[in-house]
Structures are given as structure tokens and as C-alpha cells.
C-alpha positions in Angstrom: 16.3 -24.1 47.6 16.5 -20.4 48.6 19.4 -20.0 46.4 17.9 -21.8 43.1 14.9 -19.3 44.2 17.3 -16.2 44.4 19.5 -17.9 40.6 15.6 -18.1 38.7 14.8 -14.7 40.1 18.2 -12.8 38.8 17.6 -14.6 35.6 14.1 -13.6 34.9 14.4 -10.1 36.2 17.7 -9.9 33.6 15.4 -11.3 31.1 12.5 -8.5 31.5 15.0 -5.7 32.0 16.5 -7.1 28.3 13.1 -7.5 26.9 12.1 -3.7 28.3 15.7 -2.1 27.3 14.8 -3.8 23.5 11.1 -2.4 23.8 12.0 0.8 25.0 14.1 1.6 21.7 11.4 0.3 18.9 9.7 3.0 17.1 7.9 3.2 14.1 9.3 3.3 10.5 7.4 6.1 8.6 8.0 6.8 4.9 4.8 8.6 4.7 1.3 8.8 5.1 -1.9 6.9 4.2 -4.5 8.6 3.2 -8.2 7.9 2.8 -9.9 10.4 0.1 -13.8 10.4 -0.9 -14.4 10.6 -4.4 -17.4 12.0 -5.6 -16.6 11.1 -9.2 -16.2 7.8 -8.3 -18.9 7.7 -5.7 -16.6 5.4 -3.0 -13.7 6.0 -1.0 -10.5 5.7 -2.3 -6.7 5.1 -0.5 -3.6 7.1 -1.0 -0.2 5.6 -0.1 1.8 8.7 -0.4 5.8 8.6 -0.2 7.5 11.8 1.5 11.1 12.5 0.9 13.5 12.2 3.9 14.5 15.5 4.2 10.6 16.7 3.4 10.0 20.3 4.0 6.0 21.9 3.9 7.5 25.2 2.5 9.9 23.4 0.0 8.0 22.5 -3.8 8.4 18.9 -5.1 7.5 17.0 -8.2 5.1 13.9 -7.8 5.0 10.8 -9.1 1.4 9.2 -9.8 1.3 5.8 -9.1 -1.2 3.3 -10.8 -1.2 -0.1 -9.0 0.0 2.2 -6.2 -1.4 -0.4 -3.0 1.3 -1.8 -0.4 0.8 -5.4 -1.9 1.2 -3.8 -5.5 4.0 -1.4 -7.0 4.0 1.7 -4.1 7.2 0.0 -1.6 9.3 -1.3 -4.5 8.6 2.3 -7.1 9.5 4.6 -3.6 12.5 2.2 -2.8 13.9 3.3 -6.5 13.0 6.6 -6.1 15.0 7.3 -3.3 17.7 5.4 -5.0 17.5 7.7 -7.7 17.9 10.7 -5.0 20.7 9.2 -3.6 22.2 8.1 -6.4 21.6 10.0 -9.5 20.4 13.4 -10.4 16.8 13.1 -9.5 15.5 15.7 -7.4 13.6 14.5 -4.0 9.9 13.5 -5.1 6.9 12.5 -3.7 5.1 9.5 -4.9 1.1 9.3 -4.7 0.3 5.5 -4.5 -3.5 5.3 -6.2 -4.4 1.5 -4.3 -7.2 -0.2 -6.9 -10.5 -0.9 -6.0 -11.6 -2.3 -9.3 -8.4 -2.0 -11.9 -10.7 -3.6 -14.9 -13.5 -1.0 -14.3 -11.1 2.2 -13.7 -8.5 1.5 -16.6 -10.7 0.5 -20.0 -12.4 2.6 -21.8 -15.7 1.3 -23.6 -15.7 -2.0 -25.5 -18.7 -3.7 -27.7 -17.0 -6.9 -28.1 -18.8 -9.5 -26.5 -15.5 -11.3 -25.5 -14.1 -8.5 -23.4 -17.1 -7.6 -22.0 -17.8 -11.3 -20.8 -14.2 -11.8 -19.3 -14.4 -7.9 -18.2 -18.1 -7.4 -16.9 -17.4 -4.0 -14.7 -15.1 -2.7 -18.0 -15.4 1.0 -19.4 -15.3 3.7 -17.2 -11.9 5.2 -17.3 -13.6 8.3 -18.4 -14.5 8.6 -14.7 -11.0 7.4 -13.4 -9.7 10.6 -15.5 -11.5 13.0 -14.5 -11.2 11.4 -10.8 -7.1 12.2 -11.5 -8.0 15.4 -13.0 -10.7 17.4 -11.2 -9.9 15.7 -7.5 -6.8 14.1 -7.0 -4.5 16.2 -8.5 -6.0 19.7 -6.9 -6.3 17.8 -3.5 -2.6 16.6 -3.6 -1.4 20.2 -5.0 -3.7 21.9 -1.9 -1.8 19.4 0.3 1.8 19.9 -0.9 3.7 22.8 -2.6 4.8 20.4 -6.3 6.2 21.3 -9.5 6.6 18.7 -12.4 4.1 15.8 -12.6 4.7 11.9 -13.7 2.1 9.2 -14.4 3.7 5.9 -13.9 1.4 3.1 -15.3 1.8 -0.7 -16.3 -0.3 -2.8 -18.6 -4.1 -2.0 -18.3 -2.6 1.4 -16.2 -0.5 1.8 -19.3 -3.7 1.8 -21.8 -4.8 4.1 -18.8 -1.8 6.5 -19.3 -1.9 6.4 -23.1 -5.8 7.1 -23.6 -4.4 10.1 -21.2 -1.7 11.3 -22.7 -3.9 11.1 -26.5 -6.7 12.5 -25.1 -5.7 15.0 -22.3 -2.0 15.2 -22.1 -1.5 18.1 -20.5 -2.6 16.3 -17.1 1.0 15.0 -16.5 4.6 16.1 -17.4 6.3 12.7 -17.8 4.6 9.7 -19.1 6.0 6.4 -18.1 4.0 3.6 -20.4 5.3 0.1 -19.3 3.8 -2.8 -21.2 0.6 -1.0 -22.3 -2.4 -3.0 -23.3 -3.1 -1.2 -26.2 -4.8 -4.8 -27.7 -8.0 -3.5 -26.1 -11.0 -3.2 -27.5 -9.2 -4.5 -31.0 -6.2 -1.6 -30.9 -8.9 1.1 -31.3 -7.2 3.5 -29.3 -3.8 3.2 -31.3 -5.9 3.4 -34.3 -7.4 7.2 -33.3 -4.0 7.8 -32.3 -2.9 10.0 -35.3 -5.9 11.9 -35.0 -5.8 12.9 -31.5 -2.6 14.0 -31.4 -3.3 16.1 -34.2 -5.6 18.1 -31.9 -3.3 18.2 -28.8 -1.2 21.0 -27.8 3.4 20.9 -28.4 4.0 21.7 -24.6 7.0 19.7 -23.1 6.9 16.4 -22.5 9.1 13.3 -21.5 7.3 10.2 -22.7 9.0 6.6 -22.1 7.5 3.6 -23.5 8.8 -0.2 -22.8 8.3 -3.9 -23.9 9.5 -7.0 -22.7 10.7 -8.8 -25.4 9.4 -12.0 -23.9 6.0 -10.7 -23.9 2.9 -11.2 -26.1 4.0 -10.7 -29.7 0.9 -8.2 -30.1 1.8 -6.3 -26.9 5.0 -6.0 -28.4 4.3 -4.9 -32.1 1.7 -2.3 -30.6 4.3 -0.6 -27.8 6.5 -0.6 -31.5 4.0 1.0 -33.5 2.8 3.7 -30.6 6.3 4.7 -30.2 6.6 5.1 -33.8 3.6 7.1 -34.6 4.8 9.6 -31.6 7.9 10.2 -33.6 6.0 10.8 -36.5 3.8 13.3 -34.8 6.0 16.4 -35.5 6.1 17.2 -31.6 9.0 19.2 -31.4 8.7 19.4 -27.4 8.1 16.1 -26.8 10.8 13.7 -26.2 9.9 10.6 -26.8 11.8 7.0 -25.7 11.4 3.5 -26.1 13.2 0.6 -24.4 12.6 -3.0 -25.4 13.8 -5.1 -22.4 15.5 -8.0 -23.3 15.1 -10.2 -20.6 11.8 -9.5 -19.3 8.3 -10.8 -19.7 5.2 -8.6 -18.7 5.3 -9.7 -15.1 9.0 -9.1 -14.5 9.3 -5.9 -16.9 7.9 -3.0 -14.2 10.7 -2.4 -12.1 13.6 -3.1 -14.4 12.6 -0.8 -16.8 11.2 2.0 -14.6 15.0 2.1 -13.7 16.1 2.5 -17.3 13.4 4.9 -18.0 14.5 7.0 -15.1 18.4 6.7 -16.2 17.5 8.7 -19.3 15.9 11.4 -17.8 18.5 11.9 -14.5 21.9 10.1 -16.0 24.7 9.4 -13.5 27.0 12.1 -12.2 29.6 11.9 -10.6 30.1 13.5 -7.0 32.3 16.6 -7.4 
């Protein structure tokens, strides 16, 4: 008896001193911080998933990346998964991403409709005047008092791709690089594509990179209008803009984001190979 004792006793003490040994090693796995910012604009509290390189240095200046849709459950882990790729493997320079997590996507990323449709199956629609000038007059100076950056990118998909486009026509000299995926330029009956020609008549030639992309298994409207928006930007006689479209072949608008994020990077770092 005193030896079964003496077995069970070795055993469990081997056991805890496993369980302790494994415990004693975890520690967290940080790729960044999150942050909670008060909006004044916006009149409610908003969270920041932000993405610091590896290697991050204070005193070092980095470019940052935007993110719309930028919650865990969203686009943030998967978009700072490729951008380290993209460190690693291609010429990117190390960037940090700003994950903007939505509170109310429909209300931040349409502008003003009167149809009675969209207002019925969008009842908090029109304020992306607000969002904007939440981007322009807090977010971005907060994030540049917080870290030393250089270029800027707006990444945006769908409604956050009418976002980045009303942007871009209205105020682009917010952001550096615009990356329009699937933008839902149907709204309010194309009337932002319509004014298009005009507002880029008032806006400024300052450089840009501009990458727009379709799935070609998407809505045959969403499709034709990414077409058309590409082709009046290569029409606007913006010699300093660069302007690229990508119709994806095998992707429909929930599969398109990641896919063609890659291929939109690829043009602007292209593969080198290690000297």
C-alpha cells in the first residue's frame, strides 16, 4: 500500500513539475498594441489595432498603412500577416498598420443618399463626411504624434472602397497610396463616379499610387463601375499619378480582399532577388 502511495505520489509530483516547467516558458505573443482613442468628431470611442514591425525602433520613421475593416474578427491579422510577408519577402520597407475596428461601417462609409431604397435598407447611412475628417483632423495627427512615419496608404474594400474613392476625389492629398478593392461605387445611383471628372479637375498632380481591383465573379455593375473609374483616372491627365487596375479572375467580392492586396502590393515592391 505504502508503495502504490509512494508510485501515485512520484507520478503526480512529475506531472506538476511538467505542467510548471510548460507554464514557466508561456509568454505572450505581441504584434502590437490596442489602442482605445476618443473621437470628438465622432462623439464615441473608437479602437485602434495597430501592427508594429519586428525590428520597431521609436527613433526610426515608418510608413503606415490605414486599415478600414481593421477589427481582429475583420481584415487587421490576415493584412499585417502579408505585410510582414512583404518585408520578408519582397522590397517593402517595414510598415505599420493602423487597424480602424467599425462601430457602424453603413453610417461611417456612405455619403448622403435621397433614395428611399437605400435609406430604408441603410437607416444610419450618410456621414462619411464625419468619418473623413475623423481620418483627417484626429487620427492621422494622433498616429503621427505617436510614431515618427513617412508615406501613407488607405486600404479599403467595398463600402471602405466608396470610402477611399469619395477620399481620394474629394481630398486626396490625405493618403499616398490608394488601395480601392471592390468599391461600391453603385451607391446612391453612381453619383460619386458621375462628379468624378469634375473633382479631379480641382485636385492638385502630387504623386500618387492608386490600385483599383474587381473580381470578375462579382456583381456585373460592381464590375463595369471599378472599369469605368479606372478609366476616367487615366483620362485625367495626372501625370504623377500612377494609376493600376487588376481584374481578378477567380474571385467574387467576398474572396477578392486578400488575393488582390497581394497583387496590388507586387506592383509597387516587385521581387528581388537576395544579392
Amino acid at each position: 500500500m505504502i508503495k502504490k502511495i509512494f508510485i501515485f505520489a512520484t507520478i503526480l509530483f512529475t506531472y506538476q513539475f511538467m505542467v510548471f516547467a510548460q507554464n514557466g516558458n508561456v509568454k505572450p505573443l505581441n504584434i502590437g498594441e490596442i489602442r482605445t482613442f476618443k473621437s470628438k468628431i465622432l462623439n464615441e470611442d473608437r479602437t485602434l489595432n495597430i501592427y508594429l514591425p519586428q525590428n520597431f525602433d521609436k527613433i526610426k520613421s515608418y510608413p503606415v498603412i490605414y486599415l478600414l475593416d481593421g477589427s481582429l474578427n475583420e481584415d487587421f491579422i490576415h493584412v499585417t500577416g502579408l505585410v510582414q510577408f512583404f518585408n520578408q519577402m519582397y522590397s517593402m520597407p517595414e510598415t505599420i498598420v493602423v487597424g480602424i475596428a467599425n462601430v457602424d461601417r453603413k453610417k461611417d462609409f456612405t455619403f448622403h443618399t435621397d433614395l428611399k431604397d437605400l435609406q430604408k435598407d441603410y437607416p444610419t447611412t450618410g456621414h462619411s463626411d464625419k468619418f473623413i475628417s475623423f481620418l483627417e483632423k484626429e487620427l492621422k495627427p494622433y498616429i503621427e504624434s505617436q510614431f515618427k512615419t513617412t508615406d501613407t496608404y488607405i486600404f479599403g474594400q467595398s463600402l471602405g472602397g466608396l470610402l477611399a474613392t469619395e477620399i481620394l476625389l474629394k481630398k486626396p492629398e490625405m493618403f499616398d497610396n490608394y488601395f480601392i478593392i471592390s468599391p461600391s461605387l453603385w451607391w446612391d445611383d453612381e453619383s460619386l463616379l458621375k462628379k468624378a471628372n469634375q473633382l479631379l479637375s480641382k485636385s492638385s498632380d502630387t504623386k500618387k499610387f492608386v490600385y483599383i481591383s474587381v473580381g470578375k465573379d462579382e456583381h456585373k455593375v460592381m464590375v463595369k463601375d471599378a472599369e469605368d473609374f479606372y478609366e476616367i483616372l487615366k483620362k485625367s491627365n495626372k501625370k504623377n499619378w500612377t494609376v493600376e487596375y487588376k481584374m481578378m479572375d477567380l474571385d467574387n467580392h467576398a474572396t477578392i480582399l486578400h488575393r488582390s492586396l497581394y497583387e496590388g502590393l507586387v506592383k509597387l515592391f516587385p521581387y528581388q532577388e537576395p544579392k
